[in-house]
C-alpha positions as CSV (number, residue, x, y, z in Angstrom):
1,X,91.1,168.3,136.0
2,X,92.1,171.5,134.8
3,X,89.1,174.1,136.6
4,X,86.4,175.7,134.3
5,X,87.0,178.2,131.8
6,X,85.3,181.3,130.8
7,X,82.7,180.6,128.5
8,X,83.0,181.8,124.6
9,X,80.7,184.5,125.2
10,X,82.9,186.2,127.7
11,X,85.6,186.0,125.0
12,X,83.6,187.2,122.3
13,X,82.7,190.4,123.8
14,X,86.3,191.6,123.1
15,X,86.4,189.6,119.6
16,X,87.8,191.8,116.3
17,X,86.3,191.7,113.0
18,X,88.3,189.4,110.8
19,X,87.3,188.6,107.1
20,X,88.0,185.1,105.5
21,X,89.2,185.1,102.4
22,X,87.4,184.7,99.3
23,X,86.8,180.9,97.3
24,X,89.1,180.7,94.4
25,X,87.9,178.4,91.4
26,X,84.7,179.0,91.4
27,X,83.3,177.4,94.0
28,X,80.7,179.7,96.7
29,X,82.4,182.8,98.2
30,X,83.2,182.4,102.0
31,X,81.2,184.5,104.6
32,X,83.3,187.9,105.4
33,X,80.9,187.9,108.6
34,X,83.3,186.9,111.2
35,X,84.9,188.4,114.7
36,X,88.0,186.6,115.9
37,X,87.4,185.1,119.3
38,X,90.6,183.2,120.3
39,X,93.7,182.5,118.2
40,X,96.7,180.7,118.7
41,X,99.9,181.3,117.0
42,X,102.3,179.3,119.0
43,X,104.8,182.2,119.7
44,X,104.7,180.7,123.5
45,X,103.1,178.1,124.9
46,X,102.6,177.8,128.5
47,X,100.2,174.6,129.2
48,X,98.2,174.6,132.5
49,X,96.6,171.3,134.8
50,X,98.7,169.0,132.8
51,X,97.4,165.7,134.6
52,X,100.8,163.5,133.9
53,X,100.2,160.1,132.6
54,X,97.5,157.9,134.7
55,X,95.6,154.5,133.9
56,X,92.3,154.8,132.1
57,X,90.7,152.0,130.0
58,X,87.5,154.1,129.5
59,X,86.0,152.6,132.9
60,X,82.2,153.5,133.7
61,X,81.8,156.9,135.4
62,X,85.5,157.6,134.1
63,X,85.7,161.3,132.6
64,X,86.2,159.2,129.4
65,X,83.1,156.8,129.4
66,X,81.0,157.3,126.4
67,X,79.4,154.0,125.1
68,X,79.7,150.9,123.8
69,X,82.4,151.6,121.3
70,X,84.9,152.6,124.1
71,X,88.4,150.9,124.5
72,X,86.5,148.5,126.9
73,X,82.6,149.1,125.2
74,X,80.3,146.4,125.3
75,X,80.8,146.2,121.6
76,X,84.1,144.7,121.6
77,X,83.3,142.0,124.4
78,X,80.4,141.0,122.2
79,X,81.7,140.6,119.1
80,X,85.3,139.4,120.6
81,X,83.9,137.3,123.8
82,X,86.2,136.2,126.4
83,X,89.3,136.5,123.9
84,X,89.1,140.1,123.9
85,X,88.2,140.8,127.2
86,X,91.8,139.0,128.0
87,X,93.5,141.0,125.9
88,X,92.1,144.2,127.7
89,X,93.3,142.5,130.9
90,X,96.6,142.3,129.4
91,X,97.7,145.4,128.9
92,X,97.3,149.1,130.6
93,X,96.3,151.9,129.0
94,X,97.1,156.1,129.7
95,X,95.8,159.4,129.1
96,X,97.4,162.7,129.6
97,X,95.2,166.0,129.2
98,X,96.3,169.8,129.5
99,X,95.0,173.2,128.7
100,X,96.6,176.4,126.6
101,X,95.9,178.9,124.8
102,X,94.2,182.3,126.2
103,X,91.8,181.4,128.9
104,X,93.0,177.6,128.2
105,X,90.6,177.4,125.2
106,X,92.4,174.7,123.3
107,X,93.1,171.2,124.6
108,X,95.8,168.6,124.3
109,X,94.6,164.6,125.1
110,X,97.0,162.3,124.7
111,X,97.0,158.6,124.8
112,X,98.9,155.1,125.1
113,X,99.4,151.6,125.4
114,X,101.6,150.2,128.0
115,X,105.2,149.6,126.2
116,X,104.4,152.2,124.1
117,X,106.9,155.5,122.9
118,X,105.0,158.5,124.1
119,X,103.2,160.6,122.1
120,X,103.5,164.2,123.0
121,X,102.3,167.7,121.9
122,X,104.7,170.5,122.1
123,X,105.7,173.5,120.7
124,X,108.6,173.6,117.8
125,X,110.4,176.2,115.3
126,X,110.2,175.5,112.1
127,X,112.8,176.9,110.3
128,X,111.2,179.4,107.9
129,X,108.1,179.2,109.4
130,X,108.3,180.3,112.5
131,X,106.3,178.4,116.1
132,X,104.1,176.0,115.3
133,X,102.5,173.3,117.4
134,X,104.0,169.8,116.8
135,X,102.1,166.3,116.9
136,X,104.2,163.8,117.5
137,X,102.3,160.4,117.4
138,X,105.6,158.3,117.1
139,X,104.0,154.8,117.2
140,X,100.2,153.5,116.2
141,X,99.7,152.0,120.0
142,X,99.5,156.1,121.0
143,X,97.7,159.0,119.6
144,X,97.6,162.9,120.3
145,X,94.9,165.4,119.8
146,X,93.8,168.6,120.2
147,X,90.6,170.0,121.0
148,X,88.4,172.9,121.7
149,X,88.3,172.8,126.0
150,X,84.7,173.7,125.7
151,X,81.7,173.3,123.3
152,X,81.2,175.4,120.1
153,X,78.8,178.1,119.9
154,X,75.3,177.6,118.2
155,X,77.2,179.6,114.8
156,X,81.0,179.6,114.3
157,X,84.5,179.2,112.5
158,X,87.2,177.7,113.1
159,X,90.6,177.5,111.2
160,X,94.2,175.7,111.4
161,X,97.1,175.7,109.3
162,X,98.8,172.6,108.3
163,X,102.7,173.4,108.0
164,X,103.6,170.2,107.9
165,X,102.5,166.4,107.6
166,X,104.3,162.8,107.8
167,X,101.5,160.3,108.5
168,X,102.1,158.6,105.0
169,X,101.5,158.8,101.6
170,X,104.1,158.7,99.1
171,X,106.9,161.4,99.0
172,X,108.7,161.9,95.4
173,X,106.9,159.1,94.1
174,X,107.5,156.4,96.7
175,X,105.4,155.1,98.9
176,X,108.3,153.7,101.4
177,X,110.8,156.5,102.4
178,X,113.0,157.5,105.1
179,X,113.5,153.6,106.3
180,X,109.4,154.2,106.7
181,X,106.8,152.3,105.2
182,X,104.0,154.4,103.9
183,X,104.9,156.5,107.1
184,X,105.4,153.9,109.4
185,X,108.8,152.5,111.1
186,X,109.1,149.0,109.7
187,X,108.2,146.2,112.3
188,X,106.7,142.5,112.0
189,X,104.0,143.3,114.6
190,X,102.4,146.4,113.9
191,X,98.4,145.5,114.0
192,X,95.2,146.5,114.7
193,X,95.2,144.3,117.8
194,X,92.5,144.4,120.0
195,X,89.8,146.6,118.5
196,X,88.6,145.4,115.3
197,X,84.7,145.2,113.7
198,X,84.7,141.7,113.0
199,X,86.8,138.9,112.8
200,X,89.0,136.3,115.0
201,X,89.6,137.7,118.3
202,X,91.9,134.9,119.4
203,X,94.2,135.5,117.3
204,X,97.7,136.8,118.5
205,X,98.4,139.9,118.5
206,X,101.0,139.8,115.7
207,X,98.2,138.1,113.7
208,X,95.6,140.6,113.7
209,X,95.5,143.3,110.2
210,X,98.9,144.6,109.8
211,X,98.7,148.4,109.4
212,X,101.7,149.0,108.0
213,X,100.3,147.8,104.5
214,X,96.8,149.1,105.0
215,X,96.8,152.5,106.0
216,X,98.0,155.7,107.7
217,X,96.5,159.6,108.2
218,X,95.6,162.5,110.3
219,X,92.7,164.7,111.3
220,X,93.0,168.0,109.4
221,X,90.1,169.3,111.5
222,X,86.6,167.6,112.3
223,X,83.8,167.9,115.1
224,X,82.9,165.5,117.2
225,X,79.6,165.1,119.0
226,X,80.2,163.6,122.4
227,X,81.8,165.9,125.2
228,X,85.9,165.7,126.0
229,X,86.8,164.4,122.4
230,X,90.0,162.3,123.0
231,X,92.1,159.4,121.5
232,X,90.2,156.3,121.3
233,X,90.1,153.2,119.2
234,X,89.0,153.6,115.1
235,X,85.8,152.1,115.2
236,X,84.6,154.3,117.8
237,X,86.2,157.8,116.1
238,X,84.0,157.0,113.2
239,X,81.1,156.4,115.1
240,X,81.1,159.8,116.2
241,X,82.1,162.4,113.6
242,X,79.7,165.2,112.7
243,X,82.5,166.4,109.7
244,X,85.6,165.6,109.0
245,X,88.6,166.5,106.7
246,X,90.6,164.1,107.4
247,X,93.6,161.8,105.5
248,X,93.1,158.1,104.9
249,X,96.6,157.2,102.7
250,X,96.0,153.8,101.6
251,X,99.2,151.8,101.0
252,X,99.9,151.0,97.6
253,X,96.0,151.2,96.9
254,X,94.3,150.2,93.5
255,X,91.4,149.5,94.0
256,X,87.7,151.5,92.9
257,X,87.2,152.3,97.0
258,X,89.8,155.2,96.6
259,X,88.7,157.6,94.1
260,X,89.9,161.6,93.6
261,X,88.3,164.3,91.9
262,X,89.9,166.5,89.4
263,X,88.7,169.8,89.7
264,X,90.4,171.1,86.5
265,X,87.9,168.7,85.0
266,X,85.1,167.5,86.6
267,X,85.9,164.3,86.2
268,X,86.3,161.2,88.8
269,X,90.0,159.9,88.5
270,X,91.4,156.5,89.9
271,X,93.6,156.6,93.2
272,X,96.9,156.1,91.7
273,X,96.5,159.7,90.1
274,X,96.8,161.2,93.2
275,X,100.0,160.4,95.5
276,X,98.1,158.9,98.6
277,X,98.1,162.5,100.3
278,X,94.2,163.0,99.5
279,X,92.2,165.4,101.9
280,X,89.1,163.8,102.0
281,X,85.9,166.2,103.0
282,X,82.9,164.0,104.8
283,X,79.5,165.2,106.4
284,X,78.6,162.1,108.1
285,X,74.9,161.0,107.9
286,X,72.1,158.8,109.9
287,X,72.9,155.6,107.3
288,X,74.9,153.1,108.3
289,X,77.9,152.5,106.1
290,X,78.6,149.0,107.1
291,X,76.0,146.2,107.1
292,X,77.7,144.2,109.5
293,X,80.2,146.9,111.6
294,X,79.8,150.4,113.0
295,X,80.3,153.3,111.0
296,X,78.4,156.0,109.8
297,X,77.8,157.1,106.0
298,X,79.5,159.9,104.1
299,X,78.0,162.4,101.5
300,X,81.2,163.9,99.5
301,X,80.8,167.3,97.5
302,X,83.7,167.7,95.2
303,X,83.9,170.1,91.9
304,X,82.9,166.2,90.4
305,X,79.4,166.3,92.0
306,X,77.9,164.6,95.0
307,X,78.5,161.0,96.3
308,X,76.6,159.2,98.7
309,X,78.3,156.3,99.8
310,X,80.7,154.3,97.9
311,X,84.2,154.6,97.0
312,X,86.0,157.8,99.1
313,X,85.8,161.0,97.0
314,X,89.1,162.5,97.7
315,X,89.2,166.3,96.7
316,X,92.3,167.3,96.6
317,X,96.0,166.2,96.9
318,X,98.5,167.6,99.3
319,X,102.1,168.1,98.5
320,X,103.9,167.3,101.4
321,X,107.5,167.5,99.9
322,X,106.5,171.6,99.6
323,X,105.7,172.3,103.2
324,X,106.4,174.2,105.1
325,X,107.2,177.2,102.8
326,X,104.1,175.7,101.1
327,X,100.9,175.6,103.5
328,X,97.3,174.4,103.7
329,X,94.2,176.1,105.5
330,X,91.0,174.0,106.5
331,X,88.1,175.3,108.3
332,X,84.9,174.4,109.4
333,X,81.8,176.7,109.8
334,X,78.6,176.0,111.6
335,X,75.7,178.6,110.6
336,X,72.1,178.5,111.0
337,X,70.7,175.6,109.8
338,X,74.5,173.9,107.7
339,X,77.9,172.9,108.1
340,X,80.7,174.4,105.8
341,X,83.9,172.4,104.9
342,X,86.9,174.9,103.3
343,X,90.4,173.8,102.6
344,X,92.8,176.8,100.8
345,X,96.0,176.0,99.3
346,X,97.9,175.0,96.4
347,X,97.6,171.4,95.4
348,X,99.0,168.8,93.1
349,X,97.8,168.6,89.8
350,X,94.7,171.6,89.8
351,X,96.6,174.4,91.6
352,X,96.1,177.0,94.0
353,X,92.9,177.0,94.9
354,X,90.2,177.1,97.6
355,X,87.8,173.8,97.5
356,X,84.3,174.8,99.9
357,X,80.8,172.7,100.4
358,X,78.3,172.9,102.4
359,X,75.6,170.4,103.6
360,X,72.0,171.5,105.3
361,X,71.8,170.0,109.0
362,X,68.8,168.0,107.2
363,X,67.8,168.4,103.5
364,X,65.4,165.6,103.5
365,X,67.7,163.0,102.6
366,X,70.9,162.9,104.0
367,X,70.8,164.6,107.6
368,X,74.5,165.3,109.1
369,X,74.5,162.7,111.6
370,X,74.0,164.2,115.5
371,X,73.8,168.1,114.2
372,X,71.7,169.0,116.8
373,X,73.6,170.9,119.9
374,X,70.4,171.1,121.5
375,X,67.0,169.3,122.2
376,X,64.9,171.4,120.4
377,X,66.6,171.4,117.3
378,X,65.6,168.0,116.4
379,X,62.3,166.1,117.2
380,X,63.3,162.2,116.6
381,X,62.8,161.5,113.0
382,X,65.9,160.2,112.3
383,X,66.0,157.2,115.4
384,X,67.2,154.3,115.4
385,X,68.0,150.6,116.5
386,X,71.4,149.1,115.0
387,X,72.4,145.6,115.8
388,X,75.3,144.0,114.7
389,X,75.9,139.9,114.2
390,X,78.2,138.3,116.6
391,X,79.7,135.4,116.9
392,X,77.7,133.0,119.2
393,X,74.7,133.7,116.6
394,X,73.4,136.7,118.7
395,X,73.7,140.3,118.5
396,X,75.3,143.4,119.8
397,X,72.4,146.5,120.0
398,X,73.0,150.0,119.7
399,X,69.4,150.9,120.7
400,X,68.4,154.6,119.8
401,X,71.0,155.5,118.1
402,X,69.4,159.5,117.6
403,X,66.1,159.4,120.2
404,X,64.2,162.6,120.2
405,X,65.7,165.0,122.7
406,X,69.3,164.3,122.7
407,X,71.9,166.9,122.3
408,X,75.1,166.1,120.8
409,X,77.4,169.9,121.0
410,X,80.0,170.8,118.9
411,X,83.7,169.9,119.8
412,X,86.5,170.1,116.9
413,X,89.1,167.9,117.2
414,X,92.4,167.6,114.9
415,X,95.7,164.9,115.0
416,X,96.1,160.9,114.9
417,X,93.0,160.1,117.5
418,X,93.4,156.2,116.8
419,X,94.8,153.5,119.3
420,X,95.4,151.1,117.0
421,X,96.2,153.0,113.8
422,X,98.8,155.9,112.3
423,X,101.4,156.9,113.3
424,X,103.7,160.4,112.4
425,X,104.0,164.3,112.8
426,X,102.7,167.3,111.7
427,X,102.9,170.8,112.6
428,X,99.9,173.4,112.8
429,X,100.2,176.7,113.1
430,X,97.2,179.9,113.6
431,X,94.5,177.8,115.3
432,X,91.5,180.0,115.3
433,X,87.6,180.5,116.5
434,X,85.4,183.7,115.0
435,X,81.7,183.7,115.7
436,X,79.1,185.8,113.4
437,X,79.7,190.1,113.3
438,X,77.1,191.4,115.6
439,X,76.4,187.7,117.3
């Protein structure tokens, strides 16, 4: 392991005072209250305790044991039974971590199957655009991320610039470009094989969902509320998001699940208006999304209202084909007692614009799910038991899913974080933490 870093108030102590900019379009004005802790601009990149590639299925006591949703959680062997715990058996799995950044403040995790191309994080010149740290995820078995190396502060920012992104969508109009299938290399076994919610576990491999034709994306930024946030299957990311702007680019979608919101207008518009390159902004909640799988619910503010559940509120479109002389900016802001989601840029269809919401830690009604860093900012109100049907005719029990005094603290996390799903690049550039003037 990489040894301990100075914590973030060393580094604030010599922060400088740097403004946000201001909302455009008429949504609330961003703070201007901000000192500039770290920042990373990619103009070298030097990374430190890289660990090189070693075995890890998420083992008990393993510096990547979390619960019941890990790669081998107690979830899966439930709901899959002996089938999946022989296709665990069958097939290794690696992590690669490493530090960077002024006092090592960022981190890169990395992850694979066995037989897998690596995925790697590196540092690239984009012509034009200068450094910029590449993802490079370049098959769905493996996954990249980045990360803060240690927890938030109780109030912060923190900003990234896309530059570029290939993790799907349509580019010029089509959906299946570059020999790639909505951002995928063609194959005839390219599944979700052997983490799923539900369904047949003794399946082949090649039988399982083919993701190919359901879906591909990428983190824009999020936090995470378990410690050393790393790549792990789906269905465990999306039981532990705090808030997330992420990308979900559903293949040749037409459906009423997929929805985006015109901000010229105010009006809800169908999926096909977009181009499958949505940025979809989520505060999680303490409902369950699913009846009968994990997964937490979303509350989506868009310049088209609030949604609680539902179809996916997508609020803006990206235009890939632009970047990188075109770019995007998303941050995330803890204060007081809310979280802030902010994305600038200039998007397809409304513009150039800046799209910001915020959502109270607990406004009565919809709670964002885990906000407490520390015991004593939440007393218990929101616990709760979650079971989920398997197949013998028993059940799988998530007991206290939110007990009074537990402390989730604040990691952000951005890239392809799934084991079993996307697969692409993108490039990020002016990685940033402030906390509050005066804090």
């Amino acid at each position: 392991m990489a040894p301990r870093r100075p914590g973030w108030a060393a580094a604030a102590a010599a922060a400088l005072t740097v403004p946000t900019a201001a909302a455009v379009g008429g949504t609330a004005e961003a703070d201007t209250g901000w000192r500039l802790v770290h920042e990373e601009d990619f103009s070298r990149f030097a990374p430190s305790g890289d660990t090189g590639w070693f075995p890890d299925k998420d083992g008990a006591g393993g510096p990547y044991d979390v619960d019941g949703y890990d790669n081998d959680g107690g979830f899966f062997h439930a709901v899959g039974g002996p089938a999946f715990g022989g296709h665990l058996d069958g097939m290794d799995l690696y992590r690669r971590s490493f530090s960077f950044g002024e006092d090592g403040w960022l981190t890169a995790e990395l992850a694979r199957r066995d037989g897998v191309e690596e995925p790697s994080f590196t540092r690239d010149e984009l012509p034009g655009a200068g450094p910029a740290g590449l993802f490079d995820s370049p098959e769905h078995g493996g996954a990249v991320v980045l990360r803060s190396t240690e927890a938030l502060p109780a109030e912060y920012r923190v900003e990234v610039t896309l530059r570029t992104v290939d993790f799907g969508g349509q580019r010029g109009g089509e959906w299946d470009y570059d020999g790639k299938v909505n951002g995928y290399r063609p194959s005839d076994c390219k599944t979700n094989f052997p983490w799923a919610a539900s369904g047949d576990f003794t399946r082949p491999a090649c039988d399982w969902a083919d993701v190919t034709t359901d879906s591909n994306g990428f983190y824009f930024l999020s936090v995470m509320d378990y410690e050393r946030p790393a790549p792990h299957n789906n269905v465990f990311i999306h039981t532990h998001r705090k808030v997330v702007m992420d990308g979900y680019n559903r293949y040749r979608y037409t459906g009423d699940g997929l929805r985006y919101c015109d901000a010229r207008t105010g009006e809800l518009q169908p999926y096909e208006w977009g181009s499958g390159n949505g940025v979809n902004m989520l505060f999680m909640t303490d409902e369950r999304r699913y009846a009968d799988q994990p997964g937490t619910e979303y509350v989506m503010h868009s310049e088209c209202g609030t949604e609680v559940g539902g179809g996916i509120v997508s609020q803006a479109d990206l235009v890939p084909e632009a970047m990188p002389e075109r770019s995007y900016r998303f941050a995330v802001e803890r204060r007081a007692d809310r979280y802030v989601l902010e994305v600038s840029g200039e998007f397809r269809h409304i513009g150039e614009r800046t799209l910001r919401y915020e959502q109270p830690f607990d406004d009565g009604e919809n709670p964002v799910w885990h906000y407490n860093r520390t015991p004593g900012e939440y007393s218990g109100e929101h616990n709760a038991t979650w079971t989920y049907p398997t197949p013998d005719g028993g059940a799988y029990t998530d007991a206290d899913v939110w007990p009074a005094g537990s402390a989730y603290p604040d990691y952000f996390l951005l890239g392809q974080p799934h084991m079993n799903f996307y697969e692409g690049s993108a490039h990020v550039d002016d990685v940033r933490l402030y906390v509050p003037r005066g804090g």
